[in-house]
KOLSE-466066 format. One record per residue: residue number from 1; residue in one letter; x, y, z of N, C-alpha, C, CB in turn. Coordinates in steps of 0.1 Angstrom, whole numbers, plus 5000, padded with zeros to 4 digits. Glycine has a CB too. Example, Ala and Ser with C-alpha at 12.3 -4.5 7.8 and 13.67 -1.06 7.14 Angstrom:
2
     k   r   neast   nnorth    nup   caeast   canorth   caup   ceast   cnorth    cup   cbeast   cbnorth   cbup
     1   A    5132     4943   5078     5123      4955   5078    5132     4967   5078     5113      4955   5090
     2   S    5128     4978   5071     5137      4989   5071    5129     5000   5079     5141      4994   5057
***
This chain:
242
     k   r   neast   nnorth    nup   caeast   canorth   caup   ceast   cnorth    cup   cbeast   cbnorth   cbup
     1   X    5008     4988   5000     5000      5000   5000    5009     5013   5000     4991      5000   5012
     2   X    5017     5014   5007     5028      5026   5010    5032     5026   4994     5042      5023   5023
     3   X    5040     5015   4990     5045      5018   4974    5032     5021   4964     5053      5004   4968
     4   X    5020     5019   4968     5010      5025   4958    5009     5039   4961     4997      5019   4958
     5   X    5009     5041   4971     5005      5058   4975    5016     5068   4973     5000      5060   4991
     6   X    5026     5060   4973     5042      5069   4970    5041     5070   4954     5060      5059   4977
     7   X    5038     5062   4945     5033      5064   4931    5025     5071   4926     5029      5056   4927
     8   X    5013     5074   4933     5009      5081   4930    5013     5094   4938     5000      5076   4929
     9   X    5015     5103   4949     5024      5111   4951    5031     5112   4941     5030      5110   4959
    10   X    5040     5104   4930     5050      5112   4923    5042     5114   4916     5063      5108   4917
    11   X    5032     5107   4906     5030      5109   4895    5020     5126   4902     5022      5093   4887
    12   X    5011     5130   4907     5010      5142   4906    5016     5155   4912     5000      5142   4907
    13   X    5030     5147   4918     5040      5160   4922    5046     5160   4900     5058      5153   4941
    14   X    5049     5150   4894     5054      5150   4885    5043     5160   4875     5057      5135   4881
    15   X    5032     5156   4875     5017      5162   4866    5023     5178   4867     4997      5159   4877
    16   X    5022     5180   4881     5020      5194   4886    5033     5200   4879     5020      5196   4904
    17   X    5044     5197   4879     5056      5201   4877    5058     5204   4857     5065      5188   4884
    18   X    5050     5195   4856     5048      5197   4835    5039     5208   4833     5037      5181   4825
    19   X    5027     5208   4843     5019      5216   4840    5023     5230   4841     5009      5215   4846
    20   X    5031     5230   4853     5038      5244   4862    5047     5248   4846     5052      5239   4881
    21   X    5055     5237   4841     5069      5242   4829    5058     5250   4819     5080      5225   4818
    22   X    5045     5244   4815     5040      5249   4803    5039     5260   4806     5028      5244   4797
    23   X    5030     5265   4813     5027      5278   4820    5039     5285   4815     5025      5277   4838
    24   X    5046     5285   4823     5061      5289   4820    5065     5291   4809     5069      5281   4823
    25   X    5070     5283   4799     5067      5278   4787    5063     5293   4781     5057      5266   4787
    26   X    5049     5291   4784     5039      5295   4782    5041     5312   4779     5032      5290   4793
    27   X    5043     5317   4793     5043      5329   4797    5060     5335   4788     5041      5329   4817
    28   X    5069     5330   4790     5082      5332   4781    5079     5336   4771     5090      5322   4779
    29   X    5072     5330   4758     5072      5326   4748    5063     5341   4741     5068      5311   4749
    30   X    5049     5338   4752     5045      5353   4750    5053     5365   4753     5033      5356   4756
    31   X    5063     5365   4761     5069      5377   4762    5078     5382   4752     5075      5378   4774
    32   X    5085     5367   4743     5097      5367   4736    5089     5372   4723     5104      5351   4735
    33   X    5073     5368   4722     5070      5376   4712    5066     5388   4709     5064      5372   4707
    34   X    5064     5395   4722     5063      5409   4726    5078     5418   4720     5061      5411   4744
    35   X    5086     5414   4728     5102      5416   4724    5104     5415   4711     5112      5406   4729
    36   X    5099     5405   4704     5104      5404   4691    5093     5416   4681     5102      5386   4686
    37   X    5084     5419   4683     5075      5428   4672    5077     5441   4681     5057      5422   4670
    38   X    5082     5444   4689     5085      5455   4691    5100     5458   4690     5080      5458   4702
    39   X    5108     5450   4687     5125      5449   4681    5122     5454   4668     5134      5432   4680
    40   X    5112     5447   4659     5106      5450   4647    5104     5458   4643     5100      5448   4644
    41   X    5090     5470   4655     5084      5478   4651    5099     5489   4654     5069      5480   4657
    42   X    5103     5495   4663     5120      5498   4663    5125     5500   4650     5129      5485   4670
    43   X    5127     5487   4647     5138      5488   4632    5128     5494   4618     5145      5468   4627
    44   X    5116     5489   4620     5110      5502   4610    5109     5514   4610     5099      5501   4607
    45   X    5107     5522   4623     5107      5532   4625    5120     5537   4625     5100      5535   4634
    46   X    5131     5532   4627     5146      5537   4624    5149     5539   4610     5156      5526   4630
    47   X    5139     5527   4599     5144      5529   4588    5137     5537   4580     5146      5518   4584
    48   X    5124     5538   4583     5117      5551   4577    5123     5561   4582     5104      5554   4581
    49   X    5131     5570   4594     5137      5583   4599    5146     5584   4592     5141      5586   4613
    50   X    5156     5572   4591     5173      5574   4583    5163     5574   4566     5190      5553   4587
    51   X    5157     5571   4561     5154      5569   4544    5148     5586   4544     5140      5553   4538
    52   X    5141     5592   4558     5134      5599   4552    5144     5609   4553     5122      5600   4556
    53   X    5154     5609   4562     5165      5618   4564    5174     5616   4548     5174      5614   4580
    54   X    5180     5611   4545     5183      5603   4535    5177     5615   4522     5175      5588   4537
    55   X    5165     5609   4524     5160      5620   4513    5158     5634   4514     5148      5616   4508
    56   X    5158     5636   4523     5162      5653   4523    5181     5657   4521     5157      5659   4543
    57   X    5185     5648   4522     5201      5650   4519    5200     5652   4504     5211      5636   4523
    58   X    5192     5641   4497     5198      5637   4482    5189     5652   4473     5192      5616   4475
    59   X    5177     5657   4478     5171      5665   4474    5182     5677   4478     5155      5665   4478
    60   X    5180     5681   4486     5195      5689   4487    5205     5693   4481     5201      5685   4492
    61   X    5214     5680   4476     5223      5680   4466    5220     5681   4455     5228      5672   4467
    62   X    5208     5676   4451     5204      5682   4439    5204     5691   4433     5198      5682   4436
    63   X    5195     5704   4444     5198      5720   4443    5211     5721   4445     5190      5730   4453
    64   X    5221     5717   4451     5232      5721   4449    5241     5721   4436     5236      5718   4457
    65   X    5234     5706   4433     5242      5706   4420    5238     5717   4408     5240      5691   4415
    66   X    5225     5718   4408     5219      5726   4396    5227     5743   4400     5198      5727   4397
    67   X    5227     5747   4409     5236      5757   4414    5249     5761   4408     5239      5754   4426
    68   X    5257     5747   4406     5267      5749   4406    5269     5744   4385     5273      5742   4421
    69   X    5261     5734   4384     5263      5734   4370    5251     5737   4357     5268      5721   4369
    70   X    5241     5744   4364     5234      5752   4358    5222     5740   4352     5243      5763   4347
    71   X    5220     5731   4360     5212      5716   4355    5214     5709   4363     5214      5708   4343
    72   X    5200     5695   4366     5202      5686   4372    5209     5673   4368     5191      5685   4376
    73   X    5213     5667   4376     5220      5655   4365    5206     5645   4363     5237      5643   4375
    74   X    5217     5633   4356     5201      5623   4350    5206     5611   4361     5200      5614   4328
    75   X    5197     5602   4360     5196      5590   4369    5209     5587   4368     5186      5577   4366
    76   X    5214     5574   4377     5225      5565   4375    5218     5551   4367     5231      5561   4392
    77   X    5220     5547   4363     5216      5529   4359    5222     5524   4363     5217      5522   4347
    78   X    5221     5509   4369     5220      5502   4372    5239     5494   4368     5206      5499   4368
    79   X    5244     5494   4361     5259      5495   4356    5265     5507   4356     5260      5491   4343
    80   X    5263     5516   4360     5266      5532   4362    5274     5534   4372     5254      5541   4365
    81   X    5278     5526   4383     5284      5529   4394    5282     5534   4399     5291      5531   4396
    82   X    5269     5544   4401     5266      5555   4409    5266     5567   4401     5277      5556   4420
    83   X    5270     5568   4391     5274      5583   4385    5258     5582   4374     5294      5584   4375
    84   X    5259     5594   4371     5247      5598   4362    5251     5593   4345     5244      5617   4364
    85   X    5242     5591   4339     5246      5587   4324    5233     5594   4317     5247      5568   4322
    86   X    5245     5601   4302     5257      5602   4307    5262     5614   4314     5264      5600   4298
    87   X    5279     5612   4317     5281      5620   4324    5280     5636   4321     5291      5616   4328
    88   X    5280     5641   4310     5273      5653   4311    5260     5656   4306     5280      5662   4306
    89   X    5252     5655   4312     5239      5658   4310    5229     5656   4295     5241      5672   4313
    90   X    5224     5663   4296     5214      5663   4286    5200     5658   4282     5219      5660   4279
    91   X    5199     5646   4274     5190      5639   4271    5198     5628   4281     5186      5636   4255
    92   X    5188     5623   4287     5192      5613   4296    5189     5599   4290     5187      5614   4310
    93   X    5202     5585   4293     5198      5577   4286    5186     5567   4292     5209      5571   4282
    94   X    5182     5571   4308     5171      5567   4314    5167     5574   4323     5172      5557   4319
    95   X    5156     5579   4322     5143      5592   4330    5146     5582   4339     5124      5596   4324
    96   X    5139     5571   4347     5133      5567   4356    5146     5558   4364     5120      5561   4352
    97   X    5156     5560   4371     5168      5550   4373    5171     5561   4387     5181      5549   4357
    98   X    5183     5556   4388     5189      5555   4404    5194     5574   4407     5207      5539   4405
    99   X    5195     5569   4420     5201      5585   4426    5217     5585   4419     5202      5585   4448
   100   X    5222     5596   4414     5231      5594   4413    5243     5599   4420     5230      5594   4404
   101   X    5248     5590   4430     5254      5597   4445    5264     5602   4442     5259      5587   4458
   102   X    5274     5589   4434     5291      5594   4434    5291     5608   4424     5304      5579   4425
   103   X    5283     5612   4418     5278      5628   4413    5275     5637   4416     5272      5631   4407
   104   X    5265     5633   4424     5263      5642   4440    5274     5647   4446     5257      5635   4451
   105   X    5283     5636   4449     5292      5638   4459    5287     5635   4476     5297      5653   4457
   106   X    5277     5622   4471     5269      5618   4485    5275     5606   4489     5251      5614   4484
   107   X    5275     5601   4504     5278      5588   4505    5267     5577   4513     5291      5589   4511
   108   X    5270     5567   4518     5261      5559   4522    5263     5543   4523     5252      5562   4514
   109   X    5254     5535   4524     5254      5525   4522    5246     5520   4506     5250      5521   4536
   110   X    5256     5513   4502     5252      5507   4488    5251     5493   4485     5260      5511   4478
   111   X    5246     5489   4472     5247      5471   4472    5259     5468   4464     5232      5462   4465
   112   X    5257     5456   4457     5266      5449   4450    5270     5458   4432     5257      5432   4449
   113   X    5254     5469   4431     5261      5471   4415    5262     5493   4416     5244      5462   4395
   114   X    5266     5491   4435     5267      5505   4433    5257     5514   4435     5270      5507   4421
   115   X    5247     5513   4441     5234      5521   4439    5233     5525   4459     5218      5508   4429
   116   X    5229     5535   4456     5226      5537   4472    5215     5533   4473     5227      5551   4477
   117   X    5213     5531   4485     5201      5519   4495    5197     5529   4504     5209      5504   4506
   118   X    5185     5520   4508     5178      5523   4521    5182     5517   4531     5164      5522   4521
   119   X    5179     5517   4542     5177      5506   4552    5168     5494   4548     5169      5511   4565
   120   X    5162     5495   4539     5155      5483   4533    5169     5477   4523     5139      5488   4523
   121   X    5175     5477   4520     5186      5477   4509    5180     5477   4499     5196      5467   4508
   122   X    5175     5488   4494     5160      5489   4480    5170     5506   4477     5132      5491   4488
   123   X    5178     5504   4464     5179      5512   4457    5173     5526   4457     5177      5507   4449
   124   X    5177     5538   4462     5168      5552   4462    5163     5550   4446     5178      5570   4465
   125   X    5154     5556   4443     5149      5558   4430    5145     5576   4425     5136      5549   4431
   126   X    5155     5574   4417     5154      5592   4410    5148     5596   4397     5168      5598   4408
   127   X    5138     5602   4397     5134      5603   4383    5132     5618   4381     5120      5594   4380
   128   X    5139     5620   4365     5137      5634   4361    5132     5640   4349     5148      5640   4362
   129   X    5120     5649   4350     5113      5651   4338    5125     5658   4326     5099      5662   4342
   130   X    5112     5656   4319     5124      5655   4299    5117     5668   4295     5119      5636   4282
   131   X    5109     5675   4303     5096      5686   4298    5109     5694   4289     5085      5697   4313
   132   X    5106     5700   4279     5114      5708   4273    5124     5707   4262     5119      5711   4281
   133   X    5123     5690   4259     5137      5684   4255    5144     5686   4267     5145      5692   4242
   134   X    5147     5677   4274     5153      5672   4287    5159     5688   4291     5167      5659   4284
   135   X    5150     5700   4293     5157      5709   4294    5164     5710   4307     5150      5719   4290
   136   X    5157     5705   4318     5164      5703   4330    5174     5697   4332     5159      5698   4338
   137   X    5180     5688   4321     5192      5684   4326    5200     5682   4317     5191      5674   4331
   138   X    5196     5697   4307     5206      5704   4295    5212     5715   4309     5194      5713   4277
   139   X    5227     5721   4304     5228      5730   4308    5225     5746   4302     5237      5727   4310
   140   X    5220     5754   4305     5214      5765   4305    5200     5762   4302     5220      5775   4296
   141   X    5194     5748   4300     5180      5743   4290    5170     5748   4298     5177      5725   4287
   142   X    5171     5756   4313     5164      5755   4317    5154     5776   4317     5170      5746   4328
   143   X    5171     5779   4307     5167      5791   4306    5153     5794   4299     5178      5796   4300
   144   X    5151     5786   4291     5140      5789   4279    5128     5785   4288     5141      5778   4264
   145   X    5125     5779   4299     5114      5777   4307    5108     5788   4316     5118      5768   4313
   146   X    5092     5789   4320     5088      5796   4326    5077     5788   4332     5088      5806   4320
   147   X    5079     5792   4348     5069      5785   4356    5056     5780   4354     5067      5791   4363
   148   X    5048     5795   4345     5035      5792   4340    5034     5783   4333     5030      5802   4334
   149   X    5020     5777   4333     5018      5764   4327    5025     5753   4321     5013      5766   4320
   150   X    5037     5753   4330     5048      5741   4331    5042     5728   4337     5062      5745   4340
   151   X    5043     5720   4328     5040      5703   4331    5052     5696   4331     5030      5695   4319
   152   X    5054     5688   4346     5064      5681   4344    5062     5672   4354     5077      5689   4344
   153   X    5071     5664   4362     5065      5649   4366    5055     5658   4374     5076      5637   4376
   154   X    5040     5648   4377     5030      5649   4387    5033     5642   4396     5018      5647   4384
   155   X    5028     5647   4413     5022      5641   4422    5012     5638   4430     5025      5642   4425
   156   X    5002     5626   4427     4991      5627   4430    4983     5617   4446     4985      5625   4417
   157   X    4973     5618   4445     4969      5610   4464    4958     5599   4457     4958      5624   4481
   158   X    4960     5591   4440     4949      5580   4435    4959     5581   4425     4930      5584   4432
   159   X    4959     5567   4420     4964      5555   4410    4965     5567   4398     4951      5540   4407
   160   X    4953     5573   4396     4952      5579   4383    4949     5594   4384     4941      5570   4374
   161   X    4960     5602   4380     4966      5614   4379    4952     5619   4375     4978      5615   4369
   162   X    4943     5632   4387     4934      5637   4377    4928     5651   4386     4922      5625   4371
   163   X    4920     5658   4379     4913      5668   4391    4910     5665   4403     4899      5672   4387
   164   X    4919     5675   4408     4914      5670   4429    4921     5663   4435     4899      5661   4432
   165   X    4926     5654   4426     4941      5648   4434    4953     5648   4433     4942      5638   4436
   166   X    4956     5663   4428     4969      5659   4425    4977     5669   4432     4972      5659   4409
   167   X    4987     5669   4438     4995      5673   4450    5002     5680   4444     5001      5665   4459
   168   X    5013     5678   4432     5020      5688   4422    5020     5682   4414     5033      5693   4422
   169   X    5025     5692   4398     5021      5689   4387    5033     5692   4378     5009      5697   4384
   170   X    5043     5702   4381     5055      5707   4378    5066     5703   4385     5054      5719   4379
   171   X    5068     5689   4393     5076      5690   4401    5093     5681   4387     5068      5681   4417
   172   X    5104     5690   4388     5113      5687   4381    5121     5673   4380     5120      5696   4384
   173   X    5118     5668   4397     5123      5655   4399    5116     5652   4409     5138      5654   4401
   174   X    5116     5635   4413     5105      5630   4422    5118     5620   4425     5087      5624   4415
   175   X    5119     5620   4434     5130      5608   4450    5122     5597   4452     5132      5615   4469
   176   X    5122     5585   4454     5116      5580   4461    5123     5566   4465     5104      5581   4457
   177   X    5122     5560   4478     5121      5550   4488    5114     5542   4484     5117      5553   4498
   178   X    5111     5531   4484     5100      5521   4482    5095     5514   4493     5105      5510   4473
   179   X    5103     5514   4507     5097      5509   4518    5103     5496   4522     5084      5509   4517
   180   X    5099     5489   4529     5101      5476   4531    5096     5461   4521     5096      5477   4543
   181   X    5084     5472   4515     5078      5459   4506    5081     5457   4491     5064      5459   4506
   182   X    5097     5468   4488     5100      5471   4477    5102     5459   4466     5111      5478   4480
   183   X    5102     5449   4469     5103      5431   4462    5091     5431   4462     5110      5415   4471
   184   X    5079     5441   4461     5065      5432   4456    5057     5449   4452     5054      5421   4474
   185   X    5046     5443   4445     5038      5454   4445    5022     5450   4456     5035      5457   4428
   186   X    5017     5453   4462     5011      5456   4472    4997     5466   4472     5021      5459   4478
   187   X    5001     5474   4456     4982      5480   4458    4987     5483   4447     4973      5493   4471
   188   X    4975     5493   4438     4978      5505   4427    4984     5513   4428     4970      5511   4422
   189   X    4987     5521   4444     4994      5531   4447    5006     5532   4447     4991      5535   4456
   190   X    5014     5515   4451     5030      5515   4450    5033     5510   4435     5037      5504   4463
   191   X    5022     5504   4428     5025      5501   4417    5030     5515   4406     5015      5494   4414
   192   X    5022     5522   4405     5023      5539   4401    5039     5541   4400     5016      5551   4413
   193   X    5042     5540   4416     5059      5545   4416    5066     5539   4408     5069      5543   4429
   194   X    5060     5522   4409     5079      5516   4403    5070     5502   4396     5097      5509   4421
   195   X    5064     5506   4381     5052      5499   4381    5060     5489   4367     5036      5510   4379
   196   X    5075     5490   4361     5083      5482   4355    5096     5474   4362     5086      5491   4344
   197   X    5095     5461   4358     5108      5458   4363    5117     5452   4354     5106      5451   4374
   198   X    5132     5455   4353     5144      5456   4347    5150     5457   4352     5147      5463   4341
   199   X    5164     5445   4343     5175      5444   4353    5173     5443   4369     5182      5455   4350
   200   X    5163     5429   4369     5164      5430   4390    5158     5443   4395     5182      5431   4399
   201   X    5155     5451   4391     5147      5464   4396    5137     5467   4389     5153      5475   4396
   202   X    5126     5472   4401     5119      5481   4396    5115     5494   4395     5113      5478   4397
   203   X    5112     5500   4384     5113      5516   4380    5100     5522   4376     5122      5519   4366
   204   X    5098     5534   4377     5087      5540   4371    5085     5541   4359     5087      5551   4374
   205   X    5076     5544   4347     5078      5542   4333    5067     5555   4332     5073      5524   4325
   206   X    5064     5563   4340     5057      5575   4331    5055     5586   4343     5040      5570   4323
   207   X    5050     5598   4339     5050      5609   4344    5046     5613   4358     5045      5614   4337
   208   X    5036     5599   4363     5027      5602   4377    5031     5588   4386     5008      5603   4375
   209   X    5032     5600   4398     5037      5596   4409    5027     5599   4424     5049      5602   4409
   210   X    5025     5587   4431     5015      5585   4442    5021     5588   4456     5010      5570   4443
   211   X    5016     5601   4461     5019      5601   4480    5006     5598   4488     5023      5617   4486
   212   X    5010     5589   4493     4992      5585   4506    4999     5587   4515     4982      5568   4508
   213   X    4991     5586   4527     4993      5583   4540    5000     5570   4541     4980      5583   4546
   214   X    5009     5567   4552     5018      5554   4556    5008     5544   4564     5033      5559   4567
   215   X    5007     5529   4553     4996      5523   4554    5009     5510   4552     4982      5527   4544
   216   X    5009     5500   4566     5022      5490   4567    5015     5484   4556     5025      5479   4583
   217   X    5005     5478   4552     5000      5467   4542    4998     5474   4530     4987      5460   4547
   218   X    4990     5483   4527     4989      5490   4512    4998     5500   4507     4977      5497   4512
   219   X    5005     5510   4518     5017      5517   4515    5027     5520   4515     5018      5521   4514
   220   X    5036     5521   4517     5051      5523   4522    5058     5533   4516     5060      5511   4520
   221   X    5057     5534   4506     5067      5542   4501    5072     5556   4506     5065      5543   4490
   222   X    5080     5564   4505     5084      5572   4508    5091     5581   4500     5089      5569   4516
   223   X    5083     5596   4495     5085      5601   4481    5086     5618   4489     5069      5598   4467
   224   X    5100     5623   4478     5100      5637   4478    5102     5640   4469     5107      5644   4484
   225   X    5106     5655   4465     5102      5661   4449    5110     5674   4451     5082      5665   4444
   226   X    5116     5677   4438     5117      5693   4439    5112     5700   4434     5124      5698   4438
   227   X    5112     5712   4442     5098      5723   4438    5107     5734   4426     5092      5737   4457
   228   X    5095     5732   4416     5108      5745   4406    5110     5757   4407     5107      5749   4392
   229   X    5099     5765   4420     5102      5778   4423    5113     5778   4430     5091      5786   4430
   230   X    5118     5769   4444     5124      5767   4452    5141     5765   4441     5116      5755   4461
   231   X    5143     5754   4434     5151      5754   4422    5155     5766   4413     5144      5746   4415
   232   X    5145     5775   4406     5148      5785   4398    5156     5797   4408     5134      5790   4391
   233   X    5151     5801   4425     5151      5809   4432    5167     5803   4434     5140      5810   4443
   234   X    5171     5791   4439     5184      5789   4437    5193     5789   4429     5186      5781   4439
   235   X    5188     5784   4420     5198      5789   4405    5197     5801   4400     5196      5782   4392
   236   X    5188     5812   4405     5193      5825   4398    5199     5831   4414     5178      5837   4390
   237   X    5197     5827   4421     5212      5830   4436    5221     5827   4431     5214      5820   4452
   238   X    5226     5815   4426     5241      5811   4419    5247     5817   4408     5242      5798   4415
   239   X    5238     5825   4403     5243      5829   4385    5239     5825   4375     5255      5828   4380
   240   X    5229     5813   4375     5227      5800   4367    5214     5806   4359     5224      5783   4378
   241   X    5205     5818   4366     5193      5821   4356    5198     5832   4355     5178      5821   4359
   242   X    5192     5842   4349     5189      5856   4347    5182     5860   4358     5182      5860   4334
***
């Protein structure tokens, strides 16, 4: 009798002791996943501040550059190393292609063919209107232009560029970030930005460009632009207009 009752004694000091680990278990596991999606949410918000900082740098340099060589440069491609093609200006051999840093005179973190990155490692993306015969990124091309009824890349808040939603209409060059979900397209709105893909990337292929609100599942991207009053006002500071 004593060895029955001592058996059973272990078996529910043992019961209790499995049950006690799950709990445990239990309670860890939820905490490890608290830790972990808030490690997460952390690193997104770090990488949206550094991309969005980021892009105030590269818009920056841009006015500086037009300052100093009387035009913006053209994208980099993708074999370009970083530098704009080609290297002096003009008709560019691709509107819709990469920031071009080592022309800037920007630095950063880059990938394998040269291109500056985000914290997502997703390529900045630089695109510059051709309005004029690429007059923006002719030198002096931009003399023959005047603000009034200038059409050049749009920015709009719906898929399709039209009355009522469109945020700018003249903007000379459009920046943009792709976000974290830059390997997919994800709605009509991120499709807009970078709605061709080439060479392992994807690029914009026409004149309109989408800013929404920051939506983790439908949007991400992260877009700036430069303004051409802001631009002209700098380049006739430098000597570059009349």
């Amino acid at each position: 009798m004593l060895n029955i009752s001592m058996s059973k004694l272990q078996a529910k000091v043992s019961g209790f002791s499995i049950i006690e680990l799950a709990i445990v278990l239990a309670i860890v596991s939820t905490l490890l996943g608290g830790l972990l999606l808030s490690f997460s949410e952390v690193r997104e918000s770090n990488n949206r501040t550094d991309a969005a900082n980021t892009l105030d740098e590269i818009k920056e340099a841009l006015y500086g550059f037009a300052q100093i060589n009387g035009r913006l440069p053209c994208p980099a491609r993708a074999d370009s190393l970083g530098a704009e093609v080609p290297a002096t200006g003009g008709p560019c051999t691709q509107r819709y292609g990469f920031v071009p840093w080592s022309t800037l005179g920007l630095s950063g973190p880059t990938n394998t063919d040269n291109l500056l990155v985000d914290g997502w490692l997703s390529p900045f993306r630089y695109n510059v209107s051709n309005v004029g015969g690429s007059a923006f990124t002719t030198a002096g091309g931009v003399r023959g232009l005047t603000l009034a009824g200038l059409s050049a890349l749009q920015v709009c808040t719906v898929s399709a560029c039209g009355a009522g939603n469109v945020l700018v209409d003249s903007a000379p060059a459009v920046i943009v970030s792709l976000g974290a979900n830059w390997g997919t397209f994800t709605s009509a709105e991120e499709r807009e930005n970078a709605e061709v893909t080439a060479l392992g990337y994807r690029h914009a292929n026409d004149d309109e460009f989408i800013f929404v609100p920051y939506n983790e599942t439908t949007f991400d991207d992260m877009i700036t632009w430069l303004s051409p009053s802001i631009l002209y006002t700098k380049m006739i500071a430098a000597g570059q207009l009349p």
